[in-house]
N, C-alpha and C positions, 0 to 999 in steps of 0.2 A: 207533242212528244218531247221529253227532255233527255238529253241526250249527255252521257257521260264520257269521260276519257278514251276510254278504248273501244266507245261507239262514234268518236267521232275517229277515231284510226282509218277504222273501220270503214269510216264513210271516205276517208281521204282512197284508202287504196281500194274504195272501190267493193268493196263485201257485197255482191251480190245477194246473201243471205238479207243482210240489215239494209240493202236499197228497198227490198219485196216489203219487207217489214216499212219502212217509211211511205211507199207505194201506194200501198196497201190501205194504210192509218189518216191517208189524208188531211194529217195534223200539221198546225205550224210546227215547227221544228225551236224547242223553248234549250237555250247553253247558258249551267251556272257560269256565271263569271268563276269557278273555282275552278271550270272541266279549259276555257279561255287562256286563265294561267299558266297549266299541267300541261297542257298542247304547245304553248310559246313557249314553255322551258325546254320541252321534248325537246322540238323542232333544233334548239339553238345549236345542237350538235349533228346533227340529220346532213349525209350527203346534199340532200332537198331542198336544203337552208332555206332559200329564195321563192323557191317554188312552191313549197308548203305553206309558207309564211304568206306568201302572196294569195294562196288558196283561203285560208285561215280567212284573212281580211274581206275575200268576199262573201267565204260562207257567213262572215258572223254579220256580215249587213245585210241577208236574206234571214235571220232567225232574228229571236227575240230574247235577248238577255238578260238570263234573273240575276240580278244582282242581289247583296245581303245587306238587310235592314235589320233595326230593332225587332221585329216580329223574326226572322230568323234564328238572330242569336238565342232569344226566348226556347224556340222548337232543339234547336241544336243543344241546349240543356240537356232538355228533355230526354232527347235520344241516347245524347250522351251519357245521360243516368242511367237510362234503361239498359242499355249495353253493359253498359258496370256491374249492376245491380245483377244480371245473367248471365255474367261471366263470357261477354262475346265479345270483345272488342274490334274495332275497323279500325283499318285508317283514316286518321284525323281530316283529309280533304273529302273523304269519304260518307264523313258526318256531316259534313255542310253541306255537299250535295242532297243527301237524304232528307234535311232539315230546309232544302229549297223544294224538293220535292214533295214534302211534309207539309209545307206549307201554300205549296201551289194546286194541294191534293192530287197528286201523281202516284203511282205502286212502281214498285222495282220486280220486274222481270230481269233475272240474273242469267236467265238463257241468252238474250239477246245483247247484254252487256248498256240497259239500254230503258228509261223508265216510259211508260206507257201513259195514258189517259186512261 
């Protein structure tokens, strides 16, 4: 399961909703290095500072982290065209996550804040 911004919040405080949902899926737990960034920018203002920070660094040496290659930037094109082309634009960190998940053949469930296998 690849796990976006406001699902790893979500896992930080604890969402019972999205633990059932990872529970459940018995998937490795796959974080773009783009969702890694968005989290340690968050954090840098966060009461939590310390604590979050310190959370972060374990959660991400228990998951697997997609980083962005040549075949990425490729997909992230793509998408980005296709969105133009439809007049739907995202946010640009938004793209690259979906072009990681594009490319790792993952689908986005937008209920769960949160892409699937």
């Amino acid at each position: 399961m690849i796990l976006d911004t406001n699902a790893v919040s979500d896992f930080a405080d604890a969402n019972q909703r999205l633990l059932n949902c990872l529970q459940q899926s018995a998937a490795d737990i796959h974080l773009p290095v783009i969702v890694l960034g968005e989290y340690r920018y968050g954090v840098k203002s966060s009461r939590l500072r310390a604590a979050r920070e310190s959370w972060l660094d374990e959660f991400e040496s228990s998951a697997i982290v997609l980083a962005i290659i040549s075949e990425t930037s490729r997909i992230y094109a793509d998408i980005r065209h296709e969105l133009r082309a439809s007049g739907r634009p995202i946010p640009e960190n938004d793209i690259w996550i979906a072009a990681l998940a594009r490319q790792h053949r993952y689908r986005f469930s937008a209920t769960m804040h949160t892409w699937i296998m």
